[in-house]
C-alpha positions as CSV (number, residue, x, y, z in Angstrom):
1,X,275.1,141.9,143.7
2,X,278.9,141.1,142.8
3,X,279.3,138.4,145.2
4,X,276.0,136.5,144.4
5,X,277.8,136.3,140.2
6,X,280.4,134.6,142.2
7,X,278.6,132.0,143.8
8,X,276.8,130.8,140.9
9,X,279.9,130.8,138.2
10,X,281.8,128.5,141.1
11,X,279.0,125.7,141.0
12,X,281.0,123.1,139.3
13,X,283.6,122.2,142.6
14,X,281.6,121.1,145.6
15,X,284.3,121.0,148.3
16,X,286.1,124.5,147.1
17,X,282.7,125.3,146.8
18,X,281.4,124.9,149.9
19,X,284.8,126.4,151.6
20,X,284.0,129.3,148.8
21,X,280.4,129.5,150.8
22,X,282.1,129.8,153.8
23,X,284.3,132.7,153.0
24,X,281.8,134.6,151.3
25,X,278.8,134.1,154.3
26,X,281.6,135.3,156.8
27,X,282.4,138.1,154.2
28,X,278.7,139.0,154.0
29,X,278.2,138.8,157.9
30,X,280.9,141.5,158.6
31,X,279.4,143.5,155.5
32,X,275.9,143.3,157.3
33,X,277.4,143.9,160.5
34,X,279.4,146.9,159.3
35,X,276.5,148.1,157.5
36,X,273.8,148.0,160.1
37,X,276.4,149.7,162.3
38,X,276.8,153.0,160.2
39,X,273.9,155.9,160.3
40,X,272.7,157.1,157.4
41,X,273.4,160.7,158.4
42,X,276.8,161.6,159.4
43,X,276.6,164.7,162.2
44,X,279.7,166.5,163.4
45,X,280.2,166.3,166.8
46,X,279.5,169.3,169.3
47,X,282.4,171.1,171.1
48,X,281.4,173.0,173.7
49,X,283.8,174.9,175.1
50,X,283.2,177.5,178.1
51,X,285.8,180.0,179.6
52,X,285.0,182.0,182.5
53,X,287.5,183.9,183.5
54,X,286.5,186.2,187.3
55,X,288.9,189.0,188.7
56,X,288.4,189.7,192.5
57,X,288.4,193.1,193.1
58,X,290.5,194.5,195.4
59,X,289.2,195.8,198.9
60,X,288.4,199.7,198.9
61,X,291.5,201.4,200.0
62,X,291.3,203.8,202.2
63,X,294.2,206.4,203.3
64,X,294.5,209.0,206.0
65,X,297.3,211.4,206.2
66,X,297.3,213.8,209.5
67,X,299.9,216.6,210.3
68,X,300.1,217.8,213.2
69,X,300.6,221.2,213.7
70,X,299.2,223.1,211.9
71,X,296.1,220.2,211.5
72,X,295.9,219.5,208.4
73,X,294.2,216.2,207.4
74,X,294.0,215.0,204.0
75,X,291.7,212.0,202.9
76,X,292.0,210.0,199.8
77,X,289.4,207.4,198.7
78,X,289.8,205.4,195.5
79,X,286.7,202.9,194.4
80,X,288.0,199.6,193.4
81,X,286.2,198.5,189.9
82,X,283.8,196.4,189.9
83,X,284.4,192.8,188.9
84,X,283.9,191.8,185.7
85,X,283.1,188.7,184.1
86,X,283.9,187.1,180.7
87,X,282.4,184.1,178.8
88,X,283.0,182.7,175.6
89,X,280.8,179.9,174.3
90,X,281.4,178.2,171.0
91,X,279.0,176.0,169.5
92,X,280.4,173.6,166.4
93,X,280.0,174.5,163.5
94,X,278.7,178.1,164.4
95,X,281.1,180.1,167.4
96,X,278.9,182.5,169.2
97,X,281.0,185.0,171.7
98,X,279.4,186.9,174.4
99,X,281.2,189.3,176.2
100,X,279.8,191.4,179.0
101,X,280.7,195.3,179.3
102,X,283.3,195.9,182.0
103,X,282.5,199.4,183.7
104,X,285.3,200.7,185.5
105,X,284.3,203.8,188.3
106,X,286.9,205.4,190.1
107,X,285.6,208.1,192.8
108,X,288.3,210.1,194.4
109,X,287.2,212.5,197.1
110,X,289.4,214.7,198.9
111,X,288.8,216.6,202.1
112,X,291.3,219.2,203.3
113,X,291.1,221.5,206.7
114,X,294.0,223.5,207.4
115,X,294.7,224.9,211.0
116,X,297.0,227.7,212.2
117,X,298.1,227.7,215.2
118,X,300.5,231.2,216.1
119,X,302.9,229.7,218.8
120,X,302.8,232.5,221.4
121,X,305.5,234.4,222.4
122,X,308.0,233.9,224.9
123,X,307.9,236.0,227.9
124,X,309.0,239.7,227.1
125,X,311.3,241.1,229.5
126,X,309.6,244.6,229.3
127,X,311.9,246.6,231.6
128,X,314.8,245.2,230.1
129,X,313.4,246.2,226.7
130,X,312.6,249.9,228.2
131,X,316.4,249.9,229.2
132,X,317.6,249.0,225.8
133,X,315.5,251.4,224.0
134,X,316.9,254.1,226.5
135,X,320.2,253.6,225.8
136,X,319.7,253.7,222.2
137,X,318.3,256.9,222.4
138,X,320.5,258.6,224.8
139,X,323.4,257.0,222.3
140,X,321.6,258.6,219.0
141,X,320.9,261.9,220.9
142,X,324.4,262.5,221.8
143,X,325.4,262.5,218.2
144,X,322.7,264.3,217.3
145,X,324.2,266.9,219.9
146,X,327.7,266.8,218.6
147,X,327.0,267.4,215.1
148,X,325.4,269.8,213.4
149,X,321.8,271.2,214.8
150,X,320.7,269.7,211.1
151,X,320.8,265.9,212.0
152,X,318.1,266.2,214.2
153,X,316.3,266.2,210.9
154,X,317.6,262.6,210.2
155,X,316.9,260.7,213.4
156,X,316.0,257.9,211.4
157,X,318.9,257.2,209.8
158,X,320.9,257.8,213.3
159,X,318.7,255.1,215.2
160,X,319.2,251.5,215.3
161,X,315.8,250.3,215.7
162,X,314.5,246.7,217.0
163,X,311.4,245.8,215.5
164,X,311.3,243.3,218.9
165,X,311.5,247.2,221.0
166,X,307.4,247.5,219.6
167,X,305.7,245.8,222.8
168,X,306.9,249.2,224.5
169,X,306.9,251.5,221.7
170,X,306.9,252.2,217.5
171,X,309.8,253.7,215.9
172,X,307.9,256.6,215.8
173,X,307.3,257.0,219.6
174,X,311.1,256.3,219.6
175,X,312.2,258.6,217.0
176,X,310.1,261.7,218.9
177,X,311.9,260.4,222.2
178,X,315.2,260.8,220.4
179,X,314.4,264.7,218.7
180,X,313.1,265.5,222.4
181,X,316.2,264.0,224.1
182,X,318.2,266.3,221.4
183,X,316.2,269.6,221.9
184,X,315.4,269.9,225.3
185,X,318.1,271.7,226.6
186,X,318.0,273.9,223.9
187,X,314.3,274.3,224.7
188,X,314.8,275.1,228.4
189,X,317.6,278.0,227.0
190,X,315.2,279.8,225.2
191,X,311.6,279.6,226.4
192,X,312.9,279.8,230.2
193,X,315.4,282.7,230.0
194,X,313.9,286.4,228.9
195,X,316.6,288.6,226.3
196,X,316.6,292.0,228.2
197,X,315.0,291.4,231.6
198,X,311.2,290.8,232.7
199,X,309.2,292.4,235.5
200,X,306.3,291.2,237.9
201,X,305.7,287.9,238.2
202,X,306.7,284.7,236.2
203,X,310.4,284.7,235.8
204,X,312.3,281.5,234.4
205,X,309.3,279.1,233.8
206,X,306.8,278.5,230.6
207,X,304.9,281.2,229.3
208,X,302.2,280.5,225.9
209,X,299.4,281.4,224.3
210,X,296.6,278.9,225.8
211,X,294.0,280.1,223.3
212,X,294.0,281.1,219.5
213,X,296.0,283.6,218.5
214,X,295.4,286.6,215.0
215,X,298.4,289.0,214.4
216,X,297.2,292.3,213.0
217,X,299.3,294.0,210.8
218,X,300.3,297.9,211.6
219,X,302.7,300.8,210.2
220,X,303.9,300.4,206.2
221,X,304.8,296.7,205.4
222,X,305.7,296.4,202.0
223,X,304.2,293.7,199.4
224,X,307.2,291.2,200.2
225,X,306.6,292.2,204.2
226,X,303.2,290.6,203.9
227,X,303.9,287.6,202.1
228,X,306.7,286.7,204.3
229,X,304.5,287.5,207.6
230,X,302.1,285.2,205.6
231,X,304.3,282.7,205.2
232,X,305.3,282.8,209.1
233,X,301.6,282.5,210.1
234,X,301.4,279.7,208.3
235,X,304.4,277.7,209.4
236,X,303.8,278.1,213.8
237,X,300.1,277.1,212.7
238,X,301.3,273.8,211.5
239,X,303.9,273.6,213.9
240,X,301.3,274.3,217.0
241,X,298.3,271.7,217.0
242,X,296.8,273.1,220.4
243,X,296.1,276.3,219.1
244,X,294.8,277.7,216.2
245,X,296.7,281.1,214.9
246,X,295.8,283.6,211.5
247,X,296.3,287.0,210.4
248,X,293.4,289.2,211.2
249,X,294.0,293.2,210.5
250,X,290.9,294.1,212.4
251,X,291.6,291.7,215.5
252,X,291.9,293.5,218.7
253,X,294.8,291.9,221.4
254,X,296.7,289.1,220.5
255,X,299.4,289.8,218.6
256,X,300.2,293.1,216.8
257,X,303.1,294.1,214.4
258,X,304.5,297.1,213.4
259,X,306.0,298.2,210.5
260,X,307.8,301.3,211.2
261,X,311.5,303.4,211.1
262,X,313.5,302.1,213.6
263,X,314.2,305.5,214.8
264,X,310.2,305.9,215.9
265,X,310.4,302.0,217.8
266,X,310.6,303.9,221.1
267,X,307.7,306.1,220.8
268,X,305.3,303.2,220.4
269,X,307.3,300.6,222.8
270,X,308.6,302.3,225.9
271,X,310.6,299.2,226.5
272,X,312.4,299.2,223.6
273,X,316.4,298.5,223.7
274,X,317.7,301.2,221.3
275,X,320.5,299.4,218.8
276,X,317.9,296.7,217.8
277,X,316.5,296.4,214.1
278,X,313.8,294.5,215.3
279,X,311.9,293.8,219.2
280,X,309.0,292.5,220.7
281,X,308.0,292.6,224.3
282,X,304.9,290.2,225.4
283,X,302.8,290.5,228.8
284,X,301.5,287.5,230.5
285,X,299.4,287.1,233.9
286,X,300.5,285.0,236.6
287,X,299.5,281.7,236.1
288,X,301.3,281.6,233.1
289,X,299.6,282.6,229.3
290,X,300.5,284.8,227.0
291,X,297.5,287.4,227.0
292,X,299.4,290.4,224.6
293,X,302.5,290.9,222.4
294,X,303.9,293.4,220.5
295,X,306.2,293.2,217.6
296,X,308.7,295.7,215.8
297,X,310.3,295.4,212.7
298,X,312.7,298.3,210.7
299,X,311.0,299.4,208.1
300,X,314.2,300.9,206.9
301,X,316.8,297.8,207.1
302,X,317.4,295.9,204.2
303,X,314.9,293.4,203.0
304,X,317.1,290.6,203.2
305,X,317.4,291.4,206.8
306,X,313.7,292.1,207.5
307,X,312.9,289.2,206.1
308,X,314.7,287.4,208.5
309,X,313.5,289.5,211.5
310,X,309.9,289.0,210.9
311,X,310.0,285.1,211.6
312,X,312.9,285.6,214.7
313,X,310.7,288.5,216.2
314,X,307.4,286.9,215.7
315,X,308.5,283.6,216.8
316,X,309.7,284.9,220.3
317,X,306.5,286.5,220.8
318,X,304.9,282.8,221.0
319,X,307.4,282.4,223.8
320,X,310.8,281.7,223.1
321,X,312.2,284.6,224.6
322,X,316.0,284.4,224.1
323,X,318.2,284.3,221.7
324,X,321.3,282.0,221.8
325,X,324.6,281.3,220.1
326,X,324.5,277.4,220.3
327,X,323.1,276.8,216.8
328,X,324.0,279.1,213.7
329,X,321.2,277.8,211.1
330,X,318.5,278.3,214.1
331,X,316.3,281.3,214.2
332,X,317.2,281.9,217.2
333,X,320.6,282.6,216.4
334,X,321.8,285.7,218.8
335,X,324.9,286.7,216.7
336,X,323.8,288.9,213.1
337,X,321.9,286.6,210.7
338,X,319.8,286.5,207.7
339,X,318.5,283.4,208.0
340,X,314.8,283.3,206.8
341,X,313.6,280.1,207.7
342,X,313.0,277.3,210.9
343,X,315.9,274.9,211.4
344,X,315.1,271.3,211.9
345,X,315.7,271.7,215.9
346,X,313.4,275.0,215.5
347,X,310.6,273.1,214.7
348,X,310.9,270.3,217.3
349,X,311.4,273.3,219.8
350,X,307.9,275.1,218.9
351,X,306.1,272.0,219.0
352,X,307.4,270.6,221.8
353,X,306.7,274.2,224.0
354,X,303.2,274.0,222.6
355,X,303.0,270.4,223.7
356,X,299.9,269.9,226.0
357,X,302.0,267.9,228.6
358,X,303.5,271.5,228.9
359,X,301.6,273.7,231.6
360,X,302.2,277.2,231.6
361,X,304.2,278.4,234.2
362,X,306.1,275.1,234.5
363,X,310.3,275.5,235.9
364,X,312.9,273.5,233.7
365,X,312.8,270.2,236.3
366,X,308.8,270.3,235.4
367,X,309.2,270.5,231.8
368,X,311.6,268.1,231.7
369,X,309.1,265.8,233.7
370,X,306.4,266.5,231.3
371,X,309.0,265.7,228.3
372,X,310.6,262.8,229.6
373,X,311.7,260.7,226.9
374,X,312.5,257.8,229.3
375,X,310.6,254.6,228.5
376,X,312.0,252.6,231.6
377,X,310.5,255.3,233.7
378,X,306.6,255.0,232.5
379,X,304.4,252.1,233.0
């Protein structure tokens, strides 16, 4: 509308006029132009825009660890996580973002098998061992020997034991091959040799009781008397595992004792030596056991004294028939006394006579041979 009040208030000039016309038709072409060009709606443009973003997951690992010995193998596997995926989309003028869920699984399993193997032992040089533990003994029975009768009692503490000696024998075995080594000289002395002479057969070889043994009590023992005889009883019991011996007052044989003045000891025992406080006198047959034995004990002697001659006298009647003056604290002591109980070696000695290796009637050579103590001599 503006440029048509133009053209008519310019009428009046025909040459300005019509150059006028000119301008403004070429004005109103590019108008129409520019306005035939242009929508009537003006629309953003779309961005689209569109990420994706993939990880590769690694390959599954696998790892396999194997010692060798002992076989122990050891497997680790590991799941690689999945692969995950991202995409973002965002749409002009709205932005929509979707996002999927990343799962992540991780599985670990682990397998494990121990072996062991025990390498087996070099060769074992077994005589060589039986010569070594040999030695040792004969060294730890010599100073048993040279000492007091006592240390026999601590054999343990002598010995140098090798724990690599127990593929021929335990320290045990070895400790009762060292007491044996120690006693059995001392054993031969007493249980071989007889105190005041012997008669008939049997002379100088073993002689025990093969079959259970009771000790009756005779004469006028005092309270004391019978506890210590008791107390006796009860000791050689423990002492002698082949037989079983107790105090029966109504046994008949075995073993009895008498409890009377020591002037009336030869009325009831022709054999008796006069000048003794105490005696016994046993009688064997001749392959060897004990089959009776009779004990005598002063009624009249101190009790101190008694005491002590009720264990010495019934003791020999189980066999050990002499006395000797090797040892002072053994009960077999020949000089005066008073000692009331076993010694160390006086145990090993009554268990080792009562041994069942030990045959009646065996000489000193055979009970050595039954005793031996030797481990490079046995098989």
């Amino acid at each position: 509308m503006a440029v048509s009040l133009l053209a008519a208030s310019c009428g009046g000039d025909s040459e300005e006029l019509a150059e006028l016309k000119d301008q403004v038709a070429a004005l109103e072409e590019k108008l129409e132009q520019a306005t035939t060009t242009a929508p009537a709606t003006t629309v953003a443009p779309t961005a689209s825009t569109t990420t994706t973003s993939t990880t590769s997951a690694p390959a599954t690992t696998a790892t396999t660890t194997t010692t060798q010995p002992p076989a122990t193998t050891t497997t680790t596997t590991t799941q690689a996580p999945t692969t995950t995926t991202t995409t973002t989309t965002t749409q002009a003028p709205a932005t929509t973002t979707t996002a999927t869920t990343t799962t992540t699984t991780t599985t670990t399993t682990t397998t494990t098998t121990t072996t062991t193997t025990t390498q087996a032992p070099a060769t074992v040089d077994l005589d060589a061992v039986r010569q070594e533990i040999d030695f040792e003994v004969e060294r730890a029975c010599a100073v048993i020997k040279s000492g007091d009768e006592s240390t026999i009692n601590d054999t343990q503490g002598i010995l140098s034991y090798n724990q690599e000696w127990s593929v021929v024998a335990s320290e045990l075995e070895v400790v009762d091959a060292t007491k044996t080594c120690a006693a059995i000289d001392y054993l031969i002395e007493i249980a071989l040799g007889v105190e005041f002479g012997a008669w008939g057969c049997g002379q100088g070889v073993v002689h025990k009781w093969t079959t259970d043994v009771a000790l009756k009590v005779l004469g006028a023992p005092t309270t004391s008397d019978s506890v210590i005889l008791d107390a006796v009883v009860a000791d050689l019991d423990r002492l002698i595992e082949s037989i079983t011996i107790s105090r029966d007052d109504n046994a008949e044989g075995g073993i009895s004792v008498h409890f009377v003045p020591v002037s009336e000891m030869s009325q009831l025992l022709p054999s008796y030596v006069p000048g003794n406080d105490g005696y016994f006198s046993s009688t064997w047959s001749c392959s060897g056991p004990l089959t009776t034995s009779v004990v005598l004990i002063g009624s009249d002697v101190s009790e101190t004294f008694r005491t002590h001659l009720i264990r010495e006298e019934v003791t020999q009647a189980f066999g050990f028939a002499t006395d000797s003056d090797k040892y002072q604290a053994s009960i077999f002591q020949s000089a005066y006394t008073d000692v009331d109980s076993y010694a160390a070696l006086d145990e090993v000695l009554i268990s080792l006579l009562y041994d069942p290796r030990v045959e009646p009637n065996a000489t000193a050579a055979e009970l050595r041979t039954a005793l031996t103590w030797k481990f490079s001599s046995n098989d």
